[in-house]
Backbone as CSV, one residue per row, in Angstrom:
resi,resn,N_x,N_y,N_z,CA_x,CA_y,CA_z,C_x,C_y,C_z
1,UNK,10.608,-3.721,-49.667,11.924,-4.292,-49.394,12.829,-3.298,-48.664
2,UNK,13.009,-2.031,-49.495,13.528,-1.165,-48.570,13.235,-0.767,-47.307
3,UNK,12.024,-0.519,-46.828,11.200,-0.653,-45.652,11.659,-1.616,-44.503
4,UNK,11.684,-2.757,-44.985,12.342,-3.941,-44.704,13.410,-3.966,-43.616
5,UNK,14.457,-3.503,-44.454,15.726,-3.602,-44.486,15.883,-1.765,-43.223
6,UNK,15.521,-1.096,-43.579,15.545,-0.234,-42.733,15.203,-0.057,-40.948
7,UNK,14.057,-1.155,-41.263,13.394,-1.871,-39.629,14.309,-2.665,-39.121
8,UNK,14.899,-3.278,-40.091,15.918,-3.919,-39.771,17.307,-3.373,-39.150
9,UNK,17.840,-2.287,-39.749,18.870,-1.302,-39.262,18.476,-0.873,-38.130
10,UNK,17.126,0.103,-37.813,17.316,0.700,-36.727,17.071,-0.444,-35.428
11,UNK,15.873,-1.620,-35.770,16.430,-2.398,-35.033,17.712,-2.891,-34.323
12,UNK,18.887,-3.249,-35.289,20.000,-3.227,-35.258,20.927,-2.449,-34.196
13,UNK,20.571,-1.115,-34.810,20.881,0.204,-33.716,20.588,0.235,-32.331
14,UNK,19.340,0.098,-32.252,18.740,0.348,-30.888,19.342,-0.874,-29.945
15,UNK,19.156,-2.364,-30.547,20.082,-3.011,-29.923,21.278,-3.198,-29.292
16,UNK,22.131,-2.504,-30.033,23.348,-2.183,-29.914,23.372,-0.986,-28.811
17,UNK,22.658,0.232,-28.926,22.788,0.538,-28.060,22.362,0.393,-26.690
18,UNK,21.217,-0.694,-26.401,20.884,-1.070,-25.673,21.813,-1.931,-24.449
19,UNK,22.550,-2.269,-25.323,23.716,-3.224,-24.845,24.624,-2.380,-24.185
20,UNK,25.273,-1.331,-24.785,26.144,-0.468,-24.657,26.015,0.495,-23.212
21,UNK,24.227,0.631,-23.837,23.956,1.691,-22.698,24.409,1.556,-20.818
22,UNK,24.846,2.064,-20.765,25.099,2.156,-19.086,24.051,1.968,-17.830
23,UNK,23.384,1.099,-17.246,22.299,1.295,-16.275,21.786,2.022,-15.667
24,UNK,22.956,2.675,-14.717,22.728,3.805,-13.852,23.002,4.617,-14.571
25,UNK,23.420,5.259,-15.731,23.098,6.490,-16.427,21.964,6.377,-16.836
26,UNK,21.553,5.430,-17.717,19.870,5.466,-18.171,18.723,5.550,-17.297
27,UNK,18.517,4.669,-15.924,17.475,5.055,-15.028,17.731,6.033,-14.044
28,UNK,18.851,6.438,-13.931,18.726,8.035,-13.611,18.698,8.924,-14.113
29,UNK,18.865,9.404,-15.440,18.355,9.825,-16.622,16.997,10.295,-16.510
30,UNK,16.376,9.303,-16.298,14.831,8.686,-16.187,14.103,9.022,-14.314
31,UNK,15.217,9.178,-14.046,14.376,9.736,-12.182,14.419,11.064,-12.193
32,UNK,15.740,11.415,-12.736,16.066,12.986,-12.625,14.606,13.104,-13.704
33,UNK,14.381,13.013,-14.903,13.459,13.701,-15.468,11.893,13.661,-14.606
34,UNK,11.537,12.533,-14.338,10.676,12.228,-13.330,10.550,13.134,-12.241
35,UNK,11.158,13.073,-11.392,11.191,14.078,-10.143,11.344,15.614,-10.783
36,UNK,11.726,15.826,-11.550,12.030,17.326,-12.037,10.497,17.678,-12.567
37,UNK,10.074,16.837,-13.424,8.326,17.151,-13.935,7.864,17.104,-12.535
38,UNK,7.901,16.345,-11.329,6.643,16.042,-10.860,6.771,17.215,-9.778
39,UNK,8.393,17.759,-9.611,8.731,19.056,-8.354,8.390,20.289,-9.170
40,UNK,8.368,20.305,-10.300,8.196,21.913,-11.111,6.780,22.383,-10.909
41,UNK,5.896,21.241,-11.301,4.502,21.471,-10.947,4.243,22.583,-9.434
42,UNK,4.884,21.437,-8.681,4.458,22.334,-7.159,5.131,23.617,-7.055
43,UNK,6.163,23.922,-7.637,7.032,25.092,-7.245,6.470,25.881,-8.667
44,UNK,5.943,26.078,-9.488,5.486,26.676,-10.501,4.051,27.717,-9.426
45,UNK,2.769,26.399,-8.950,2.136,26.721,-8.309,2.570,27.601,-6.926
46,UNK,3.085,27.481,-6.259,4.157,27.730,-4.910,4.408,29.274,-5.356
47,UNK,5.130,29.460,-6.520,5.435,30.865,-6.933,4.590,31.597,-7.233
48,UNK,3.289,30.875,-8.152,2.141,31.561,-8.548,1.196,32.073,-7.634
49,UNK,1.572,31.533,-6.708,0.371,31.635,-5.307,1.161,32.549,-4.073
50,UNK,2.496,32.896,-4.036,3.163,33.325,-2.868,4.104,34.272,-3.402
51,UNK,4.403,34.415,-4.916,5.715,35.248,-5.061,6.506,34.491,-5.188
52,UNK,8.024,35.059,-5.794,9.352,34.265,-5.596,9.827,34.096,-4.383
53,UNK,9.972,35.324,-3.769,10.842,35.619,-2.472,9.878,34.485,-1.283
54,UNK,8.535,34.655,-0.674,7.524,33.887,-0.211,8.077,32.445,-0.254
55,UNK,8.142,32.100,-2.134,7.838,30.940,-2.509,9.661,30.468,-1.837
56,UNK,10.330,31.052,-2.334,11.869,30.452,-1.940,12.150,30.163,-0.741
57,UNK,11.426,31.138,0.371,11.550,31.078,2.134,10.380,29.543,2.153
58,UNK,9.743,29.322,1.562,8.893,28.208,1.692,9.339,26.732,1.398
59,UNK,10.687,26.799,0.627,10.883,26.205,-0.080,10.130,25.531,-1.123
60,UNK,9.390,26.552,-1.787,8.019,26.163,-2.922,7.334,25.500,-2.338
61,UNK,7.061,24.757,-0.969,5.934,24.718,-0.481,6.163,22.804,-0.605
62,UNK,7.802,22.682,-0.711,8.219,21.451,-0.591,9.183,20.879,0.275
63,UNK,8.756,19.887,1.168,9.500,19.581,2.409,11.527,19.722,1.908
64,UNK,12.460,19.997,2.885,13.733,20.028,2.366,14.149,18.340,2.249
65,UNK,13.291,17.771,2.825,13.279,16.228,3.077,12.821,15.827,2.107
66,UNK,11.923,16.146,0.845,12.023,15.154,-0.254,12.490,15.876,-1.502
67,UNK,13.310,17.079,-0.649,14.184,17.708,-2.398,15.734,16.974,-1.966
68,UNK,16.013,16.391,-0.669,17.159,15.756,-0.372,17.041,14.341,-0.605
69,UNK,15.598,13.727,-0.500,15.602,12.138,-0.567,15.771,11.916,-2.190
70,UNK,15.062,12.902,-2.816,15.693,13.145,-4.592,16.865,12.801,-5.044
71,UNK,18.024,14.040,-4.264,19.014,14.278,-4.888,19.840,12.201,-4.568
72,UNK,19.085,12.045,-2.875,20.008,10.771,-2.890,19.419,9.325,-3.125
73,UNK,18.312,9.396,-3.694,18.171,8.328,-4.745,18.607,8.378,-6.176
74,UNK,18.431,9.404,-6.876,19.206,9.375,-8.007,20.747,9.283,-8.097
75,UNK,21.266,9.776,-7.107,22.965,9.296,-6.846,22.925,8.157,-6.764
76,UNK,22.319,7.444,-5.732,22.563,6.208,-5.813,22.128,4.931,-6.852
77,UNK,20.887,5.709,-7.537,20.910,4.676,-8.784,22.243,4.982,-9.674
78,UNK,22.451,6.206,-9.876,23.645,6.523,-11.086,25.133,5.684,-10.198
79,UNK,25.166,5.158,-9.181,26.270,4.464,-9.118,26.175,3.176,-9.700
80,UNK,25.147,2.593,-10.269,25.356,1.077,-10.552,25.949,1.083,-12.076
81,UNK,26.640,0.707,-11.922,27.970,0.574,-13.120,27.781,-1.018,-14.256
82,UNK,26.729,-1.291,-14.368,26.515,-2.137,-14.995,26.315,-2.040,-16.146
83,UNK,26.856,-2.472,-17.104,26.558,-2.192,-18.821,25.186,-2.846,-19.558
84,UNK,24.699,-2.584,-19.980,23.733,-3.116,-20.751,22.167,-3.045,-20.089
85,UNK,21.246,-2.711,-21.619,19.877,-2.314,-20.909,19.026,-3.480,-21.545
86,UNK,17.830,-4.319,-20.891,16.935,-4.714,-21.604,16.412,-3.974,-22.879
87,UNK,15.632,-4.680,-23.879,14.782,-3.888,-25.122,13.473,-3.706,-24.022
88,UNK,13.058,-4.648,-23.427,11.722,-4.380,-22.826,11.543,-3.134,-21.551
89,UNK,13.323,-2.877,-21.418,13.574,-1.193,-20.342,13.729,-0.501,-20.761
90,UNK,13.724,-0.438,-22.440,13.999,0.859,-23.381,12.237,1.151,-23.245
91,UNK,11.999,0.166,-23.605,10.122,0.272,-23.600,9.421,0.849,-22.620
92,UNK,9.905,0.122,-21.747,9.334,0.930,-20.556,10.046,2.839,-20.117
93,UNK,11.151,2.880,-20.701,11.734,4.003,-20.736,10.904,5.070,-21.509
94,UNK,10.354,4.776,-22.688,8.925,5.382,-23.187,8.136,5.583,-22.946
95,UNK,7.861,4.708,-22.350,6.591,4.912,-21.104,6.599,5.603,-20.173
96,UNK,7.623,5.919,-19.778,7.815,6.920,-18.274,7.906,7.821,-19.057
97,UNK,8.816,8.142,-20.242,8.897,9.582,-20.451,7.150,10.662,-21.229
98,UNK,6.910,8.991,-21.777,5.408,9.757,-22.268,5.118,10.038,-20.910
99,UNK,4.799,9.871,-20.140,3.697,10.116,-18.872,4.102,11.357,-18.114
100,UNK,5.613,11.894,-18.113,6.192,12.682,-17.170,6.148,13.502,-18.248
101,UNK,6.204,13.923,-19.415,6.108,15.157,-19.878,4.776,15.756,-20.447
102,UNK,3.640,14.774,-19.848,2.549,15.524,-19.994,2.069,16.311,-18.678
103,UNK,1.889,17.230,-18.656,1.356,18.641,-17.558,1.011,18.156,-16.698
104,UNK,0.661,16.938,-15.726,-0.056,16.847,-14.847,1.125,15.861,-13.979
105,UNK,1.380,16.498,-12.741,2.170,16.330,-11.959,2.355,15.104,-11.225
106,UNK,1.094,14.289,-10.766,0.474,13.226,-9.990,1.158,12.084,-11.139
107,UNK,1.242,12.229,-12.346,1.197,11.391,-13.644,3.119,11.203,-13.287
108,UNK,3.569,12.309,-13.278,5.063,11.925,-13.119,5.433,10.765,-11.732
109,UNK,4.453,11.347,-10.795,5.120,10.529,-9.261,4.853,9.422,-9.953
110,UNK,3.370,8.788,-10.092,2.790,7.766,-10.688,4.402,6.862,-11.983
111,UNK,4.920,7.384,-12.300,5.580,6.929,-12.675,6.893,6.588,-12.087
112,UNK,7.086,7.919,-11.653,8.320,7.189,-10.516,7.928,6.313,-10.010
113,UNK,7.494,5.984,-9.489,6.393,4.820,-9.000,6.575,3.815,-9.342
114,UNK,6.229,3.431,-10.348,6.395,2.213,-11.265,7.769,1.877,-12.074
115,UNK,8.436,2.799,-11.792,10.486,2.674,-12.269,10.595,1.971,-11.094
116,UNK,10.526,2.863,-10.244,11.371,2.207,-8.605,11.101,1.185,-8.409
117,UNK,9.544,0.944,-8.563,9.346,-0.727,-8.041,10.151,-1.887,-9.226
118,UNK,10.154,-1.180,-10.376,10.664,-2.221,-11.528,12.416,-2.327,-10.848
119,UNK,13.122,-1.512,-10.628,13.996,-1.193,-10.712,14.533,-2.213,-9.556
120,UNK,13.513,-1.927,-8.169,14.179,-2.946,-7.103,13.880,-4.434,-7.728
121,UNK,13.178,-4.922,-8.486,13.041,-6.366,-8.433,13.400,-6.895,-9.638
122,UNK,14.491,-6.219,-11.044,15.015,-6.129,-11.942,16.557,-6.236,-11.661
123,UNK,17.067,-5.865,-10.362,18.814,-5.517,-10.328,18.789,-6.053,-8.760
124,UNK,20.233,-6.547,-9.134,21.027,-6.877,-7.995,21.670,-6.290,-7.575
125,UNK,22.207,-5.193,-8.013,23.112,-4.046,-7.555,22.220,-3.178,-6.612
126,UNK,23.184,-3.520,-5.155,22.538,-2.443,-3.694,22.245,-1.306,-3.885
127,UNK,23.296,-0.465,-4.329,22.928,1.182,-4.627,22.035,1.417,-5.089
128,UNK,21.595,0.253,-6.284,20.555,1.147,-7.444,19.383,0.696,-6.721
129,UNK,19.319,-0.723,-6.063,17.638,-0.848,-5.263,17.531,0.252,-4.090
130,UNK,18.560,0.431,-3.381,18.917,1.493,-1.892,17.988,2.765,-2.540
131,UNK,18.642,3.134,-3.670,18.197,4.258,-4.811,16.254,4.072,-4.634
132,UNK,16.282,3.315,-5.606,14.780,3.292,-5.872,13.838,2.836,-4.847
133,UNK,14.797,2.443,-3.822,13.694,2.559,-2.762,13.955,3.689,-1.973
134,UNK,14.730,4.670,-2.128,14.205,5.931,-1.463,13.082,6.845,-2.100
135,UNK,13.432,6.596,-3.761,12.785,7.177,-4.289,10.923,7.293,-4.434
136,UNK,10.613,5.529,-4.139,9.854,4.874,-4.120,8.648,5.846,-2.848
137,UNK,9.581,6.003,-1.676,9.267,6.602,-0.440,8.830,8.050,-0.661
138,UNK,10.240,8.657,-1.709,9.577,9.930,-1.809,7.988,10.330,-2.690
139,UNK,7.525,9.204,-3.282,6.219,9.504,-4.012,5.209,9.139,-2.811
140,UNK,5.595,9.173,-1.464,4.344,8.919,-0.479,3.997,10.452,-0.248
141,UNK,4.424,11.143,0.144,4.093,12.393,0.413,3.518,13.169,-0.963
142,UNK,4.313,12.571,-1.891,4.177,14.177,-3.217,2.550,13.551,-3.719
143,UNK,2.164,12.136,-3.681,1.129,11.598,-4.120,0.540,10.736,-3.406
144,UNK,1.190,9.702,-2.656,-0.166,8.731,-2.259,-0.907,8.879,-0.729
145,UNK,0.274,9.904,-0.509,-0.656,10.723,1.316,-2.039,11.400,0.539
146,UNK,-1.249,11.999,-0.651,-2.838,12.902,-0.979,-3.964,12.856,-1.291
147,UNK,-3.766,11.429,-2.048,-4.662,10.332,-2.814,-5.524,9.460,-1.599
148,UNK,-4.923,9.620,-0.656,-5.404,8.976,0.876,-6.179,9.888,1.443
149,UNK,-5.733,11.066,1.303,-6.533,12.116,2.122,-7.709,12.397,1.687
150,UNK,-7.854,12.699,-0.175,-9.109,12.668,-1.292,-9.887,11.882,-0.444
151,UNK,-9.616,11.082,-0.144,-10.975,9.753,-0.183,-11.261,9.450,1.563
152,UNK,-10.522,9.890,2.637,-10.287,9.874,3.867,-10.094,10.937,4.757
153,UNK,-10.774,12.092,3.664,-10.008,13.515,4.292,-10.908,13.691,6.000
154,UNK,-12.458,13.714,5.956,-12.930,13.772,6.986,-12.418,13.123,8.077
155,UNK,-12.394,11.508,7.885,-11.938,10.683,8.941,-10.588,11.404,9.724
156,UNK,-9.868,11.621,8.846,-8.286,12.002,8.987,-8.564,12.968,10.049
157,UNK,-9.415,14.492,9.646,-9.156,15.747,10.189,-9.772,15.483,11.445
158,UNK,-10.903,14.585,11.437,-11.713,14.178,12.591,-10.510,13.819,13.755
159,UNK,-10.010,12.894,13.483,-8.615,12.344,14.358,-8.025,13.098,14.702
160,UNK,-7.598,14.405,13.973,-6.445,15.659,14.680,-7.625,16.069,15.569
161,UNK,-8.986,16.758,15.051,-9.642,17.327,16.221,-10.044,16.985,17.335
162,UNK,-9.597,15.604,17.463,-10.330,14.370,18.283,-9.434,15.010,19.960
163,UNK,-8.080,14.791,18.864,-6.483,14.990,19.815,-6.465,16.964,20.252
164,UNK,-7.015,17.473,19.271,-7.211,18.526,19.619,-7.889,18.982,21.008
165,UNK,-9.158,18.413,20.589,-10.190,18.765,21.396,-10.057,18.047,23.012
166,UNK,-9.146,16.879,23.244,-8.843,16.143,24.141,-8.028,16.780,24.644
167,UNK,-6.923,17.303,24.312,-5.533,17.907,25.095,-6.577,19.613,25.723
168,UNK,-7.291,20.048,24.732,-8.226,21.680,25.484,-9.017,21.276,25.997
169,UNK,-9.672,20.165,26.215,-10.683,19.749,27.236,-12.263,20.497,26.479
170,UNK,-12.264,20.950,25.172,-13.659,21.644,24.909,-14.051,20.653,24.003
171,UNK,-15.309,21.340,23.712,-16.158,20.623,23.144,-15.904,20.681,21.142
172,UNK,-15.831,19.059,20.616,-15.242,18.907,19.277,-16.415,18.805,18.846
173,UNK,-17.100,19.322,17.063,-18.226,18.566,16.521,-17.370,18.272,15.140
174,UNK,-16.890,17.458,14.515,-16.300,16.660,13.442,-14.762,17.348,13.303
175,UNK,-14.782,18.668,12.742,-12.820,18.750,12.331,-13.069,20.751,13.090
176,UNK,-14.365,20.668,13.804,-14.172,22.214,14.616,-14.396,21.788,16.272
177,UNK,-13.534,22.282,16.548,-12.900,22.530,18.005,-13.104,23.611,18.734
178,UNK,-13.611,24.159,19.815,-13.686,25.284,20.485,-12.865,25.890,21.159
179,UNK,-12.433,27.099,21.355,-11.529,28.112,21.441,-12.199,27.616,23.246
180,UNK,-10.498,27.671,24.109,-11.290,27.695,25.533,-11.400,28.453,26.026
181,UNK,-11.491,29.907,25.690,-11.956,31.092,26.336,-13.207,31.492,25.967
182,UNK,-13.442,30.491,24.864,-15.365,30.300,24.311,-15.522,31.306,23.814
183,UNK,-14.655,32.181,22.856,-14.425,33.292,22.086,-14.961,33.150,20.641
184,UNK,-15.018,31.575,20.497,-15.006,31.297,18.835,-14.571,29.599,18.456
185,UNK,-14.485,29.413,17.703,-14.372,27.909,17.496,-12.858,28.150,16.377
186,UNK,-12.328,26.612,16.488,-11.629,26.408,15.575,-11.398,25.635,14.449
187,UNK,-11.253,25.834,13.479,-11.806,24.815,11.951,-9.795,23.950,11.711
188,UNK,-10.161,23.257,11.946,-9.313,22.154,11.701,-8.947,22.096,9.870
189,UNK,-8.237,22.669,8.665,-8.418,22.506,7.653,-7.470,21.573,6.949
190,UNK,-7.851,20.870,5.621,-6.430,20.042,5.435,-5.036,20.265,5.967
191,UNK,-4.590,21.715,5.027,-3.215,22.170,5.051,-3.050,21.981,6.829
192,UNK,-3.321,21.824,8.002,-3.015,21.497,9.030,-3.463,20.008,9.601
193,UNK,-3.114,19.516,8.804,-3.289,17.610,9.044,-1.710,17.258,9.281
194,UNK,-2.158,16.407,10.314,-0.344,15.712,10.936,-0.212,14.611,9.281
195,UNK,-0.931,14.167,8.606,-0.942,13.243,7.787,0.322,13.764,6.979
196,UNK,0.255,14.986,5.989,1.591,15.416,5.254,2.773,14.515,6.262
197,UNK,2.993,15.635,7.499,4.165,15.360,8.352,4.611,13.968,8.519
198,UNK,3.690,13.121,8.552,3.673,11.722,8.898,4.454,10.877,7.582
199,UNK,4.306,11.453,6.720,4.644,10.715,5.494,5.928,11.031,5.771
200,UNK,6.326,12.298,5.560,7.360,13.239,5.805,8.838,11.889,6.722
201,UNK,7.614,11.841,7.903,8.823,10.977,8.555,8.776,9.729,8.313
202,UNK,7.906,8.830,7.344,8.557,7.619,7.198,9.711,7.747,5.987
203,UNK,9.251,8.907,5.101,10.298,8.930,3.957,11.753,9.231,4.593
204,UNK,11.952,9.944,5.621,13.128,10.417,6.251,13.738,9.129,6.867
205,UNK,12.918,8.668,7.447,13.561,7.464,7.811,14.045,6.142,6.745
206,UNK,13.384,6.253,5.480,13.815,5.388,4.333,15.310,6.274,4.039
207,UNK,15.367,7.503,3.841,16.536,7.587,2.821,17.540,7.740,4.431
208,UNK,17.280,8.089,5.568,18.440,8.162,6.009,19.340,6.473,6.405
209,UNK,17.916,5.685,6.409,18.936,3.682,6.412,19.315,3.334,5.203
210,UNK,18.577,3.912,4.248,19.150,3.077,2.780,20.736,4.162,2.445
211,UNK,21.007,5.234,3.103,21.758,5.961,2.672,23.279,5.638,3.496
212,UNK,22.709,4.782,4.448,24.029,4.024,5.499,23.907,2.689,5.172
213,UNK,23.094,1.993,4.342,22.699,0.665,4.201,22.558,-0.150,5.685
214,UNK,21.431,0.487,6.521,21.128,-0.214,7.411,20.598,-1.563,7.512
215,UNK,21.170,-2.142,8.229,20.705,-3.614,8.525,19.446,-3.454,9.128
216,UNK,18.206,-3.995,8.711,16.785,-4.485,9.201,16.985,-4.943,11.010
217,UNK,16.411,-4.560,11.554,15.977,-4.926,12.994,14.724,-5.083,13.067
218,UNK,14.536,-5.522,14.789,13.119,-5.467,15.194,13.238,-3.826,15.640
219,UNK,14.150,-3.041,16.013,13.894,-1.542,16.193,13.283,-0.894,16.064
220,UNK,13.583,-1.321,14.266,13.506,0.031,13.433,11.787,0.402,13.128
221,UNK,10.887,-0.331,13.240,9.500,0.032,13.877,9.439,1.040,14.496
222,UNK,9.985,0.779,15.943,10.057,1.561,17.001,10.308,3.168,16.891
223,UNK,11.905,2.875,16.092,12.295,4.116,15.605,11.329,5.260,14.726
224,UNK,10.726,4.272,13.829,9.886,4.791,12.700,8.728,5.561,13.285
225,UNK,8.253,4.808,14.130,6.797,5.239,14.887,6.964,6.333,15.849
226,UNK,8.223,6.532,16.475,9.151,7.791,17.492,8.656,8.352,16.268
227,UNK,8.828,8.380,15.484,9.486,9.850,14.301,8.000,10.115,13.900
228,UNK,7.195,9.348,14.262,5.764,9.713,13.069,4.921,10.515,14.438
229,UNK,4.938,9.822,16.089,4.343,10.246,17.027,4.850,11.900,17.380
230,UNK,6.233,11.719,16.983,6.574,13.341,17.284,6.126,14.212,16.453
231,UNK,5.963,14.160,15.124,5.109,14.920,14.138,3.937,15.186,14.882
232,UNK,3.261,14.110,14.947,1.625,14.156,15.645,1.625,15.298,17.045
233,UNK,2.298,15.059,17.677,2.444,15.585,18.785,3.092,16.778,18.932
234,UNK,3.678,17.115,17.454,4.236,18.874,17.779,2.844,19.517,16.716
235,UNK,2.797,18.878,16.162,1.323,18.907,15.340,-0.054,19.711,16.184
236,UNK,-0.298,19.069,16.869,-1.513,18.823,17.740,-1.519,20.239,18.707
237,UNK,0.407,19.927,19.254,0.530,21.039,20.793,0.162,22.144,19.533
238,UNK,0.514,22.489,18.563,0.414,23.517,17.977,-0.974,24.271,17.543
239,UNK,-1.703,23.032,17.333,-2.854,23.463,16.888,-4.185,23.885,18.630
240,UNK,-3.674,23.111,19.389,-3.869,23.269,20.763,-3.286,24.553,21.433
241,UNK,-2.406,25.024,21.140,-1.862,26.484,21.058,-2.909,27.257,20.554
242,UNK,-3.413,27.339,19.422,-3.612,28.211,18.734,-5.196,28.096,19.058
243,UNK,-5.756,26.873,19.193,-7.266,27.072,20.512,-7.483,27.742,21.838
244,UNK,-6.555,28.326,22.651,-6.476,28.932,23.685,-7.355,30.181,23.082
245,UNK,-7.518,30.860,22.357,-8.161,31.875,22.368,-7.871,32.709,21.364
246,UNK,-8.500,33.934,20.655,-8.492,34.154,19.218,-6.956,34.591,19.395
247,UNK,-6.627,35.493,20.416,-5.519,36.487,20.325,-4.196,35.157,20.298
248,UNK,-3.947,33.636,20.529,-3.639,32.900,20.873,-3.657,31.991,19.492
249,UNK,-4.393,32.084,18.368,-4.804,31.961,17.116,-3.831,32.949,16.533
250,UNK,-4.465,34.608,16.386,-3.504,35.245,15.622,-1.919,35.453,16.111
251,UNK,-1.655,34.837,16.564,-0.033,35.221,17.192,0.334,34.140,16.222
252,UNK,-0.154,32.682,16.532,0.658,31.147,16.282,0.492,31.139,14.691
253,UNK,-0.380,31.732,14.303,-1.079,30.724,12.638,-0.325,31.939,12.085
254,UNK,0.878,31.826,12.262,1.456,32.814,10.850,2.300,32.318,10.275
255,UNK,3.445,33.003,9.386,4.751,32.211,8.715,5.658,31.968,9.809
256,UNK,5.641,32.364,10.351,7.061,32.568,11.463,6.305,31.193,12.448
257,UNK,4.789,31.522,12.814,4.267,30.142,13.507,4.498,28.936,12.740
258,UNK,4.462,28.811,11.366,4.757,27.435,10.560,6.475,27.332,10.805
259,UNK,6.907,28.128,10.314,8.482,28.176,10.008,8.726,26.942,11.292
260,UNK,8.539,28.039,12.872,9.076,27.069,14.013,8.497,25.763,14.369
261,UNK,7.347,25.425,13.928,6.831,24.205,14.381,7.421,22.978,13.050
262,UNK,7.589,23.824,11.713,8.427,22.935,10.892,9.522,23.081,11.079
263,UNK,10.465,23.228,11.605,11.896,23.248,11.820,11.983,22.278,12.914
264,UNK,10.986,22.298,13.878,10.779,21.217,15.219,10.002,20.149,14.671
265,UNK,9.768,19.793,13.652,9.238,18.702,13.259,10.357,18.032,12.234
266,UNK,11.224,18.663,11.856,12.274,18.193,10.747,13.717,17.744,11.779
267,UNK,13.995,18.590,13.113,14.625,18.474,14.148,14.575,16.576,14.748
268,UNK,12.680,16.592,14.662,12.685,15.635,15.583,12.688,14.392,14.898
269,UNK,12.300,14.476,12.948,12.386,13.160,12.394,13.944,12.946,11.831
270,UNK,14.431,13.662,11.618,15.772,13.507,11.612,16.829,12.832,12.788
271,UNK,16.214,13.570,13.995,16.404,13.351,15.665,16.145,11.325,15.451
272,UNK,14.964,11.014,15.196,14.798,10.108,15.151,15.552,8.911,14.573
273,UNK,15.770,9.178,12.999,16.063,8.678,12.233,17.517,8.182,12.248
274,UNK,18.228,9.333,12.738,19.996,8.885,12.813,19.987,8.373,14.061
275,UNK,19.200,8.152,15.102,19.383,7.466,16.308,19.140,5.981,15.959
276,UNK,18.064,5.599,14.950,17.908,4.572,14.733,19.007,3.725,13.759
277,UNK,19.883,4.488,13.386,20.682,4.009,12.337,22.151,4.074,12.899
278,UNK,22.424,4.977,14.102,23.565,5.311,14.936,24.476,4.195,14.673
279,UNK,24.299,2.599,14.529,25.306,2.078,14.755,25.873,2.166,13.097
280,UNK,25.466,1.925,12.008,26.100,2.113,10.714,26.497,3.833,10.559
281,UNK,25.833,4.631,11.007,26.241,5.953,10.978,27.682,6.571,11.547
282,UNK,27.479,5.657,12.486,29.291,5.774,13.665,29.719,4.992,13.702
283,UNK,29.595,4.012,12.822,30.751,3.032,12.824,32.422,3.504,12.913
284,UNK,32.229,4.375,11.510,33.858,4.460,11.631,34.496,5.552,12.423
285,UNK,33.975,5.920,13.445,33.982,7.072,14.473,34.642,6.405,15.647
C-alpha cells in the first residue's frame, strides 16, 4: 500500500513538473550535453595525439564551422518559450542522456540525431526546428560522412585520385598517383579526402539559412553545390601541388600547408553561403 501511494506521488511530481518545465530550456539542456560528450571525445584525442598548444592551433582537430553550427543551434532551440514537456519527452530525455554519457562518441551524435529529428516534427515553434535542423546537419560531418567513408572509403579516395591524376596528366593505379617528375608516387590517404570538406559545406550552408530564416528557392542547390565544388577543387589543386615532385610534396604537406588550404576552403564555403542567403542577410541594410 505504501509502495502504492508513493508511485503515485512521484508520479504526481514528475507530472507536474513536466508541465512546468520550459521547452527550450529542457532540449537544450539535452543538445548542450549531447554535443559536449560527442566534441570532448575528439578534442581529448586531438590533445592526446598533438599536445595542447598543436591541439588548440588545430582547433582539436574540429572544423570552426561545427563548434559555431553548435553554439547556434542550441541558441536557437533555447529560444522557444513554450511551457510544458510531454511524459513520453521526459522518456526520451533518458534515453539521450543514457547514450551520451557512455564513452563512445559516435553514440552521442547518434543521438543528437534522433532529438533533432524528434524535435523538428514535434514543435511548431521556428527557432527550435531552425535549431534542430542545424544541429541535425552538424552530425553529418562528426558521424555520418565517416560512417560513409567505413564502408566507401576506396571508391571515395579512388575519385580524388581520379581528379588528381587527371589535372597531372600521370599515371593513377586506385588512390596512388605519380609524382610528374617520376621521382616517386603519391598515396592519396583518408585524412586528405575532399569528403570531410564536403560535409563541412553543406552544414555551413544549413546553419548560415536557418540562422537568417531563409526562404527555400530553386537557387539554393546551386548555391550549395558552388560551396561543395570549391572544397573539391581547392582540395584536389592542393593535392596536385603536392604531386609535382617530392621537393613539391615536402614544402605543401605541412601545418602551415593545411592551415592555408583550410582557411581557403572555410573563405570559400562561407563565400558561398552568405551569397546565397544575401537577400535575408541585407535586408535591413
Amino acid at each position: 500500500m505504501i509502495a502504492g501511494w508513493s508511485q503515485l506521488f512521484a508520479r504526481s511530481v514528475v507530472s507536474r513538473i513536466a508541465r512546468e518545465l520550459p521547452r527550450g530550456e529542457f532540449f537544450a539542456g539535452l543538445t548542450i550535453l549531447g554535443c559536449v560528450s560527442g566534441l570532448t571525445s575528439r578534442v581529448v584525442q586531438s590533445i592526446d595525439r598533438l599536445g595542447w598548444a598543436d591541439a588548440l592551433f588545430n582547433t582539436f582537430g574540429i572544423s570552426a564551422i561545427v563548434w559555431i553550427s553548435c553554439f547556434a543551434g542550441i541558441f536557437l532551440i533555447h529560444r522557444d518559450r513554450a511551457i510544458g514537456v510531454r511524459s513520453s519527452e521526459l522518456a526520451i530525455g533518458l534515453g539521450f542522456v543514457i547514450l551520451v554519457i557512455l564513452p563512445i562518441g559516435a553514440l552521442s551524435w547518434l543521438a543528437v540525431t534522433a532529438l533533432s529529428i524528434h524535435i523538428i516534427f514535434s514543435t511548431n515553434v521556428d527557432s527550435s526546428r531552425r535549431g534542430a535542423f542545424i544541429l541535425l546537419a552538424a552530425t553529418v560531418p562528426m558521424l555520418w560522412s565517416r560512417l560513409l567513408f567505413q564502408f566507401f572509403a576506396n571508391f571515395i579516395l579512388q575519385i580524388d585520385a581520379s581528379l588528381v591524376g587527371w589535372m597531372l596528366g600521370t599515371h593513377r593505379a586506385g588512390n596512388i598517383v605519380g609524382f610528374v617528375d617520376g621521382s616517386g608516387v603519391l598515396v592519396i590517404l583518408p585524412s586528405c579526402s575532399s569528403l570531410a570538406n564536403v560535409s563541412l559545406a553543406f552544414l555551413c550552408w544549413a546553419t548560415v539559412s536557418q540562422l537568417v530564416s531563409h526562404k527555400n528557392s530553386a537557387y539554393d542547390v546551386f548555391w550549395c553545390l558552388m560551396a561543395c565544388i570549391s572544397v573539391i577543387a581547392v582540395n584536389v589543386t592542393r593535392i596536385g601541388i603536392e604531386g609535382l615532385s617530392q621537393w613539391h610534396y615536402t614544402t605543401f604537406h605541412s601545418a602551415w600547408g593545411d592551415a592555408a588550404s583550410n582557411i581557403t576552403i572555410l573563405v570559400l564555403i562561407v563565400g558561398f553561403s552568405v551569397l546565397g542567403v544575401r537577400r535575408e542577410l541585407f535586408a535591413g541594410v
